[in-house]
C-alpha positions as CSV (number, residue, x, y, z in Angstrom):
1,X,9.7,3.2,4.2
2,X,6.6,5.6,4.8
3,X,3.7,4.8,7.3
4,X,0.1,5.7,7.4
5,X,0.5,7.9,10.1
6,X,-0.7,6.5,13.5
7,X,-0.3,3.1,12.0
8,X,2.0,-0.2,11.2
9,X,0.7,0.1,7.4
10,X,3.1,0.8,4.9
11,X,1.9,3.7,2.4
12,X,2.5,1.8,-0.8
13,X,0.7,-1.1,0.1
14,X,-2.9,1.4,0.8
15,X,-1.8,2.7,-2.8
16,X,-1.7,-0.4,-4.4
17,X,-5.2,-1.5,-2.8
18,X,-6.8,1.2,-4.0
19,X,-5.7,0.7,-7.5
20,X,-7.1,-2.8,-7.5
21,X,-10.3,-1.1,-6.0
22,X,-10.1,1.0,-9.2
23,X,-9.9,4.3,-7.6
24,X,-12.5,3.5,-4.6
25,X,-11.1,5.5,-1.4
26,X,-14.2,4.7,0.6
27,X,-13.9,0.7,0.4
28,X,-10.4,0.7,1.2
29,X,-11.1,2.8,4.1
30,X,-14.0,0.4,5.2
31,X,-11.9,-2.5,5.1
32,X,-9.1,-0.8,6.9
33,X,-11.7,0.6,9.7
34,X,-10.4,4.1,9.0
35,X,-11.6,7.2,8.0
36,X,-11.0,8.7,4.7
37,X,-9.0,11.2,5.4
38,X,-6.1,8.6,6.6
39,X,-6.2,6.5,3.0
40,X,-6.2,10.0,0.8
41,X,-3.4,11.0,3.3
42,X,-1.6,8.0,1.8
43,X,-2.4,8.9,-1.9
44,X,-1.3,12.3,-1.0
45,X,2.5,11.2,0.1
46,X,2.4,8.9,-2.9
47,X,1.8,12.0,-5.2
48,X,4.1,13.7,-3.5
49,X,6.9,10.6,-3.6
50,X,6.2,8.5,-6.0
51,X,9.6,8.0,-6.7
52,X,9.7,6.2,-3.3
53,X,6.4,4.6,-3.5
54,X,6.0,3.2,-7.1
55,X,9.0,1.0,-6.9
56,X,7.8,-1.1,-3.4
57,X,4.7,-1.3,-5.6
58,X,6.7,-2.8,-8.6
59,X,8.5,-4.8,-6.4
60,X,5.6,-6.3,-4.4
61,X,3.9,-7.4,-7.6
62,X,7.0,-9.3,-8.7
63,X,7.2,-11.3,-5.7
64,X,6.4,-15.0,-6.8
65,X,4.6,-17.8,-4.5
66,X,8.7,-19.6,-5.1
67,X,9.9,-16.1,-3.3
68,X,7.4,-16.6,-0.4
69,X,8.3,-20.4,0.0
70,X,11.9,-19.9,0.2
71,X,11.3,-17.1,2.6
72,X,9.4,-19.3,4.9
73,X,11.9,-22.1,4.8
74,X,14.4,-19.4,6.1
């Protein structure tokens, strides 16, 4: 799995908050405390791989509040 460099922040999941920001790089980066450059660095390598990156995304949004229960009671 790919990493915002520098960081414990998996690239799909910056991806997948800037499409619910529709698009916005700058608030994503705000709430993140980072510059930029570091979230369009993660857009870049999800360009680059999206065959890598768009099925965590998929994945992620199929994950239902049953999933998360039985994966605490683990």
């Amino acid at each position: 799995m790919a990493y915002v460099s520098g960081t414990r922040t998996a690239v799909w999941l910056i991806v997948d908050l800037v499409r619910q920001g529709k698009g916005n790089v700058k608030t994503v980066a705000k709430l993140r405390d980072w510059p930029e450059s570091k979230v369009q660095a993660a857009l870049n390598y999800a360009k680059a791989f999206p065959e890598e990156i768009e099925p965590l995304i998929e994945s992620a949004h199929r994950v239902t509040f049953e999933d998360l229960q039985r994966l605490n009671a683990a």
